[in-house]
Structures are given as C-alpha cells and as structure tokens.
C-alpha positions in Angstrom: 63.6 97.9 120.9 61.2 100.1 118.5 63.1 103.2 118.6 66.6 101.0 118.0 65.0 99.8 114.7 64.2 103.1 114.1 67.3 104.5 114.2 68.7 101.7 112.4 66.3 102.3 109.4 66.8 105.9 109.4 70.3 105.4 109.5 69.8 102.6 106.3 67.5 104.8 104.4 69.1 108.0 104.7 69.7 110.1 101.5 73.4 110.8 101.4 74.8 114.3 99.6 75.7 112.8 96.0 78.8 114.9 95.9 80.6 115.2 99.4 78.4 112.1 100.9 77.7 114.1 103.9 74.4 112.0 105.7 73.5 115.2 107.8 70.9 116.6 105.3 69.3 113.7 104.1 69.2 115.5 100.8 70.9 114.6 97.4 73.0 117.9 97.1 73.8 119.4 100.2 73.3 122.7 101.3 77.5 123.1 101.5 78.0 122.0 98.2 75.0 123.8 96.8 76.9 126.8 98.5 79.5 125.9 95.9 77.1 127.2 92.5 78.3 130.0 90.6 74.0 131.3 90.1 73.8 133.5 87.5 71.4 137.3 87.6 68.2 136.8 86.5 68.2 138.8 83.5 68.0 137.8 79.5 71.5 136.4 79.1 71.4 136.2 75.0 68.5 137.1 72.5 68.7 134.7 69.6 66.1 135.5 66.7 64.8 137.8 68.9 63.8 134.8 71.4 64.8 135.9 75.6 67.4 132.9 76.2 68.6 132.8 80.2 70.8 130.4 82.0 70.5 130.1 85.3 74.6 128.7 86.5 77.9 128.9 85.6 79.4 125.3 84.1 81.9 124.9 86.4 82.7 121.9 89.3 79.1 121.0 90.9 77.4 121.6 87.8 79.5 119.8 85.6 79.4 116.9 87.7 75.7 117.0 87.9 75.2 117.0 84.1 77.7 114.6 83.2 76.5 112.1 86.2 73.0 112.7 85.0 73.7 112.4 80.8 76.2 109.6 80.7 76.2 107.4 83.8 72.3 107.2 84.6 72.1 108.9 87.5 69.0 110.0 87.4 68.1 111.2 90.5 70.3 114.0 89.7 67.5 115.1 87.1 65.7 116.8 90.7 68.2 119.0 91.3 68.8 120.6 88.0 64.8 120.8 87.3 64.8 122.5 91.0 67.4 125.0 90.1 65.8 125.4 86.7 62.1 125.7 88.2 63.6 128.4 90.9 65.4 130.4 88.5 62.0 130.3 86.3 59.6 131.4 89.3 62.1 134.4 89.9 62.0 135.9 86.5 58.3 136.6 87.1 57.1 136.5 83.7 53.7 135.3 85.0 53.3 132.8 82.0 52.4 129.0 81.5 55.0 127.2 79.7 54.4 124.2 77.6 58.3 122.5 78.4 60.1 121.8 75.1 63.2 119.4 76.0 66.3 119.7 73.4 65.9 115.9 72.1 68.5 113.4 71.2 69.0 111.6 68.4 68.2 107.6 68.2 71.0 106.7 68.0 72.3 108.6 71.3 68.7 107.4 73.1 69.2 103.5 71.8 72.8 103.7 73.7 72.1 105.7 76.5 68.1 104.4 77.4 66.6 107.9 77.9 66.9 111.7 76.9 68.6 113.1 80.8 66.4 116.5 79.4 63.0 114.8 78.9 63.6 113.4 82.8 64.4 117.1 84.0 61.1 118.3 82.0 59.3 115.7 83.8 60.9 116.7 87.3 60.3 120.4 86.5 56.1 119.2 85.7 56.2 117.7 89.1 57.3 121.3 90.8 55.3 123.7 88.3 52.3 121.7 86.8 53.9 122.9 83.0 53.0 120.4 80.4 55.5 118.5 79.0 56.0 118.1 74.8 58.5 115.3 74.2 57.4 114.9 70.6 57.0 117.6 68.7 61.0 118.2 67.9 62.5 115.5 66.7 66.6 115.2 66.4 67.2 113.5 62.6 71.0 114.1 62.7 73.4 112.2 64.6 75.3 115.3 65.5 78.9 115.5 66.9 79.3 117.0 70.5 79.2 120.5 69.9 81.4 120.9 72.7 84.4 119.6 70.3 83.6 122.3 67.5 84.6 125.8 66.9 81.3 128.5 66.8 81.6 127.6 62.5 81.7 124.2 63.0 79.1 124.1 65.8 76.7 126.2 63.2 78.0 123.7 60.5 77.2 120.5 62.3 73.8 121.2 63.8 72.6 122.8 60.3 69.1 120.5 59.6 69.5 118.6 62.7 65.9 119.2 64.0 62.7 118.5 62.7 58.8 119.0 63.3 56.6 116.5 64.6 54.2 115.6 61.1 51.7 114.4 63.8 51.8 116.3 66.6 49.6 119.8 65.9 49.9 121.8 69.8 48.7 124.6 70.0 50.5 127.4 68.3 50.1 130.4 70.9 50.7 128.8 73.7 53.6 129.9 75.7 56.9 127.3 74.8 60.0 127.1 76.8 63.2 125.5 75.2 65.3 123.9 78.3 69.0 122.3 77.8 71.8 121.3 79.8 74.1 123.9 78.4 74.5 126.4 76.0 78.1 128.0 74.5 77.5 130.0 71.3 74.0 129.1 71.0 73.6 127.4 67.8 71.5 124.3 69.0 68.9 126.7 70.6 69.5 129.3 67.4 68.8 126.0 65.1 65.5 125.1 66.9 63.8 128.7 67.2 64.2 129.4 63.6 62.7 126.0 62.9 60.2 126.6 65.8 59.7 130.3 64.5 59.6 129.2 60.5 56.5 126.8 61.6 54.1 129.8 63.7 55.4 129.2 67.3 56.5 132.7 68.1 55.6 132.3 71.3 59.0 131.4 72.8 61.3 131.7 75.6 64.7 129.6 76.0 66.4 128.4 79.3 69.6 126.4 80.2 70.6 125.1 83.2 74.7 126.2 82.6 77.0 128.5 80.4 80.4 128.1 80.1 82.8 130.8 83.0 83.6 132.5 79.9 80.0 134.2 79.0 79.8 135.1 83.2 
C-alpha cells in the first residue's frame, strides 16, 4: 500500500518537460529538446566601447519560446534554465573573476503591467548557481522605450538614446568586476547605451552577456 502511494505521488509530482511534456526526465527542459539549442563558441562575440559582449545561443525555436514564456506569460520557472545556460556559458569562458550581476531593467511602466523584471529573476537564479551578487538598483530605466525589436539599427539608437540612468543612492563599489546580462541582443544599442553611461560614471570594470542573438549574427 506504501509503495502504491508512492508511485502515485511520484507520478503527481513529477516535473514534466515545459516544451515537449515528456515526464521521463522529471526536468523542465528535457535533455531532447535541450538537444535542439543552436549554443554559440565561447569567444567575444562583439566589443562595444571596448567592453567583451558574448552571447551564449542562437534566438531561434526553444529559445524564443523560453524568453517569451518567461517575459510575457509569467512563467517563471523558465528563469532556471536560461540562468543555467547563462551560468554554464560563464564558467567556460574561464575568466576567473567575481561578477557583481547587473540585470538590463525595465521601465515602470512595463514592471506595473507585467509584476516583475524576467532579468532580475534570472540574476537571482544565476546567484543561486554562482554565489555572484546581485545589483537590481543601481540602473534605473527612465524611458518608456519601444520594443527595439520593431526598429531599424537608427531607430533602435534613436529610441534608447537617455533611456538609463544611475542610481543617486546606490554608491557600489567602482572596481569591482560588473556583468551586464539580457535576454537578447541585435545591434547592440541597449548594452552600447548602458556601458557608456556605466563607463561615463568610473565603472570600467565591465563585461556584457546575453542569453540569445538573432541566426543572422551566427
């Protein structure tokens, strides 16, 4: 009678595959459709002010659903598997450093409709693997931006121009090691918008990583 239960919790609290809903793993991506990421080399995929940026996937099918699930429908869980393939991609670069985690922010506006910032939960998730401390506070989004996805590379540097801001409270300290995450990056104009303003205020110190890049920088 004890081992029926057992089975009948096991079978209740199993962790289906988000994607193919495959029980067989108990895991939240499965190993076949984790097969399915385009991974990208570990090497410095774009400098921008003379900041190393990397990306560690291509945007395309698993990814995309894992971002948008994540950003737009509160699926957070999904936050674990990004800040694992973030955290991996980070460990195999080597660069022997502590990183203080800088997450892109959002704007009010976006964080009154949507209840949290999916970046600042894959910061968090990424603490949990790495013991890196997390900054939540010190870059502050004071434009209501469009979605750069939308824009042409002009537009894009058009529409983020003065979108950030410094914390006028929050002093860390300036030569510690910072790393810029994001979801995705195209041309690079959020991330080139933020190091100069990071770079204009002392924080030289700086290393920028995305989670995806559109097939057409692969």
């Amino acid at each position: 009678m004890i081992n029926l239960i057992e089975k009948l919790l096991n079978l209740i609290y199993i962790q289906p595959c988000y994607l193919c809903k495959s029980t067989k793993e108990d895991k939240i991506l499965c190993s076949k459709c984790k097969e399915k990421i385009h991974y990208l080399p570990k090497t410095v995929l774009k400098l921008i002010e003379g900041v190393n940026v990397y990306s560690c996937t291509v945007y395309d099918d698993v990814i995309k659903k894992l971002i948008k699930n994540l950003k737009y429908h509160n699926q957070k869980q999904l936050a674990k598997v990004m800040a694992l393939i973030m955290y991996e991609y980070i460990k195999e670069l080597n660069l022997n450093k502590e990183y203080v985690l800088l997450p892109v922010p959002i704007h009010k506006n976006r964080l009154k409709e949507r209840k949290y910032n999916h970046m600042e939960i894959c910061a968090n998730e990424i603490f949990k693997l790495s013991g890196y401390k997390v900054n939540k506070n010190l870059l502050i989004r004071i434009k209501d931006t469009q979605n750069q996805y939308k824009l042409h590379r002009d537009e894009r540097i058009k529409n983020i121009k003065g979108a950030f801001e410094l914390s006028k409270t929050e002093f860390p300290d300036k030569t510690l090691n910072y790393l810029i995450i994001d979801d995705i990056t195209s041309t690079g104009a959020t991330l080139e918008e933020i190091i100069k303003l990071l770079k204009s205020n002392g924080y030289n110190n700086l290393t920028a990583l995305t989670l995806a890049v559109p097939d057409i920088w692969n």
